[in-house]
C-alpha positions as CSV (number, residue, x, y, z in Angstrom):
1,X,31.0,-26.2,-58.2
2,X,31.7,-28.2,-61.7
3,X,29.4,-25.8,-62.9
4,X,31.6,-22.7,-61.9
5,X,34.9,-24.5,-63.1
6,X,33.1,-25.5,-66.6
7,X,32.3,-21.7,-66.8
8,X,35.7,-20.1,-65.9
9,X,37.5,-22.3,-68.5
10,X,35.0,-20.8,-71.3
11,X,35.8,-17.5,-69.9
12,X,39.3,-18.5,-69.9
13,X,38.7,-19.0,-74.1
14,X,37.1,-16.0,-74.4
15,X,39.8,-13.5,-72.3
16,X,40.2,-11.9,-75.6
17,X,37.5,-9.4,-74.7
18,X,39.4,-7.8,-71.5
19,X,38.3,-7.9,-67.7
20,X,35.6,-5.9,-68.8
21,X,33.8,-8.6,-70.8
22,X,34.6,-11.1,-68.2
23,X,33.6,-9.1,-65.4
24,X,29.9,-8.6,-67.3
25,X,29.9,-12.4,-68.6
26,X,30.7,-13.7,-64.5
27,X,27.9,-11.1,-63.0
28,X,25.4,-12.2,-66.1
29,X,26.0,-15.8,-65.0
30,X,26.8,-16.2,-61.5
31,X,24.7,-12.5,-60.2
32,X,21.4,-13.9,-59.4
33,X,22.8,-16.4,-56.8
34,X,25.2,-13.7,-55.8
35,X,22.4,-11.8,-54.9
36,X,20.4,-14.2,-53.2
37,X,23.2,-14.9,-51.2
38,X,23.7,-11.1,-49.7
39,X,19.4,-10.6,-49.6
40,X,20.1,-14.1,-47.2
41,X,23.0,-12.5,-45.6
42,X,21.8,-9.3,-45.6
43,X,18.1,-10.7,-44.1
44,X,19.6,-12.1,-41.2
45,X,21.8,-9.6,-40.7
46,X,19.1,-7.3,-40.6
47,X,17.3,-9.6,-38.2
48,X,19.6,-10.1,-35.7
49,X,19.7,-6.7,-35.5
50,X,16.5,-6.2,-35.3
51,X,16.4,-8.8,-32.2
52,X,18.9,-6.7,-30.8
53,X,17.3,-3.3,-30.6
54,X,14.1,-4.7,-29.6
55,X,15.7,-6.6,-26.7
56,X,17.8,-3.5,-25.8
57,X,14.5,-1.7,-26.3
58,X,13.1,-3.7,-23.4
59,X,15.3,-3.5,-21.2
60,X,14.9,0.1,-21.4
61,X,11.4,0.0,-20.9
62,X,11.8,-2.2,-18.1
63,X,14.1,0.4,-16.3
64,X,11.6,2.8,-17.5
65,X,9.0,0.8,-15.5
66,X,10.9,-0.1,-12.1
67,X,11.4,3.7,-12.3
68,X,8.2,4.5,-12.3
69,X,7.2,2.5,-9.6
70,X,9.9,3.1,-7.2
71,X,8.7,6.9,-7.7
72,X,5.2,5.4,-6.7
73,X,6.7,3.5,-4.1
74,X,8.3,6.9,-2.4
75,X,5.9,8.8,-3.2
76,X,3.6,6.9,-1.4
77,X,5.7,6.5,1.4
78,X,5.8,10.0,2.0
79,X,2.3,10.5,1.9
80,X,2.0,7.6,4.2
81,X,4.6,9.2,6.8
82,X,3.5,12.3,6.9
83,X,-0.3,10.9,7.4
84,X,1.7,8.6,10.4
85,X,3.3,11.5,11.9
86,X,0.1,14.0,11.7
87,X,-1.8,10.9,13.5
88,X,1.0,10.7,16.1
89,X,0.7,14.3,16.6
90,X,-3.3,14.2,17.0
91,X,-2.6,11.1,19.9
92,X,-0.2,12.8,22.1
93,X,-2.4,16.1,21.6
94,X,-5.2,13.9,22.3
95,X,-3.5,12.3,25.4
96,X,-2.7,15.4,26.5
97,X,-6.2,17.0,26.9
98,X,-7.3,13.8,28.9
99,X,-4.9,13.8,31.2
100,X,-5.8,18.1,31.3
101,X,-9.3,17.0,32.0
102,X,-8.6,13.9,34.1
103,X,-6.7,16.5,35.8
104,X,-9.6,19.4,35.9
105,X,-12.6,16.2,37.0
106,X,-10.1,15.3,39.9
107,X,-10.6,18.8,40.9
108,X,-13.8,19.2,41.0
109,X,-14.7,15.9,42.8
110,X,-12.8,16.8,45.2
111,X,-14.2,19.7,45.5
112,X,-17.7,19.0,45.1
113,X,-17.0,16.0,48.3
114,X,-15.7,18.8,49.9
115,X,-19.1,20.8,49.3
116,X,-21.1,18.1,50.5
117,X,-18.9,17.7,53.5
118,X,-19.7,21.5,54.3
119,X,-23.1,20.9,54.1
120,X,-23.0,17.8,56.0
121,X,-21.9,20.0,58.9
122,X,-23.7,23.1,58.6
123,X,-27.0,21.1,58.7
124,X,-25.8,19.4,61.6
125,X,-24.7,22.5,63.5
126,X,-28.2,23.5,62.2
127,X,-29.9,20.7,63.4
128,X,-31.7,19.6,60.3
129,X,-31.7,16.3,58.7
130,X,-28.5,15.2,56.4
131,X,-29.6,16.0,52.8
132,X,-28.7,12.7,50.4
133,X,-26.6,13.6,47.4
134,X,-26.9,12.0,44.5
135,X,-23.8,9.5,43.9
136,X,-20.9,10.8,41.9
137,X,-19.8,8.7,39.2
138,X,-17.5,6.4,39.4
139,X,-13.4,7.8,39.2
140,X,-11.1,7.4,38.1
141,X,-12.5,6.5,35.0
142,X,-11.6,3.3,33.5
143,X,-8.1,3.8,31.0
144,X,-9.1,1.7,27.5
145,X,-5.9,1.0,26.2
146,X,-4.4,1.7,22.8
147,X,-5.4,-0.2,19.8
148,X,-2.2,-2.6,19.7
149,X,-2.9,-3.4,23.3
150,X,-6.6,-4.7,22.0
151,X,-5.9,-6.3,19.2
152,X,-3.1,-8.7,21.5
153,X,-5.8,-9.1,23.8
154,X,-8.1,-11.6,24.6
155,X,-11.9,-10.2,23.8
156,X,-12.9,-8.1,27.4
157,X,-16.2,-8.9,28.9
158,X,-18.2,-6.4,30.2
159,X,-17.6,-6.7,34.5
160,X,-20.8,-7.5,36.6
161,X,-21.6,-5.3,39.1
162,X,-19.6,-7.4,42.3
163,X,-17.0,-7.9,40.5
164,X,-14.2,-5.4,40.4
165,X,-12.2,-3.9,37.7
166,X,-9.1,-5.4,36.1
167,X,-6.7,-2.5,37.0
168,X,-8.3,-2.5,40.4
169,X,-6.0,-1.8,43.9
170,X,-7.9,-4.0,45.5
171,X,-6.7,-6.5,44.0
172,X,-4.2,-9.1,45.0
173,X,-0.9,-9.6,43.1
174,X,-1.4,-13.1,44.4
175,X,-5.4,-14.5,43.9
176,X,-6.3,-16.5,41.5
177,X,-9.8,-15.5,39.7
178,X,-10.9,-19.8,38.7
């Protein structure tokens, strides 16, 4: 600062030459730390803005990307319900054929007990010797239950021949199986 104030006074000397003259002797002696002053101010102005644009920058990327992945997200969704839906369709359509051919086997046991029935009699009335059938196989046949059910459940053995099925009528609300 003595050094500005030691200046200005020989300026003040020398005001004979107009503002002109001073304005040329003050930016010959005092412009190169004027100018690094702005590049400074000017540097970290530049910077900061810099900083900012980037950061604003990022953010929009970063809206950019949670975009972009809540489109995957639905888009995946989608997919994944209609695939749910066309597999709900296929079960009830596949239910519904079972219990059409549950329906059609019940039928025709009955129908082929009734045949052997017929024969029964018409070999007696005949007088020959009963003819043996060959057993029909077991039915109803045994439900497996849905997926969920079997993952809940505990593993299922496979039941020995005296023993009867889980779902059986025979069996008592009450007896204990130890």
């Amino acid at each position: 600062m003595a050094r500005f104030s030691l200046w200005l006074a020989r300026q003040h000397e020398r005001r004979a030459g107009g503002a002109m003259s001073f304005l040329a002797a003050f930016w010959h002696e005092w412009g190169d730390p004027i100018q690094w002053a702005f590049g400074a101010v000017g540097g970290w102005a530049g910077a900061v803005g810099q900083y900012r644009l980037r950061s604003q920058s990022n953010r929009l990327t970063a809206g950019d990307q949670a975009l972009r992945l809540l489109d995957t997200a639905q888009k995946r969704e989608s997919v994944l319900s209609a695939s749910y839906e066309r597999v709900v369709l296929l079960e009830a359509a596949a239910r519904a054929h079972a219990i059409a051919s549950a329906e059609t086997l019940q039928t025709v046991y009955e129908q082929a007990i009734g045949a052997r029935l017929q024969v029964h009699a018409l070999e007696a009335v005949a007088g020959h010797s009963l003819t043996e059938f060959p057993p029909l196989p077991p039915f109803p046949v045994a439900v497996v239950p849905p997926q969920s059910e079997l993952a809940d459940a505990p593993a299922l053995a496979a039941p020995d021949a005296g023993t009867a099925p889980l779902n059986s009528k025979t069996e008592k609300a009450g007896a204990s199986h130890d």
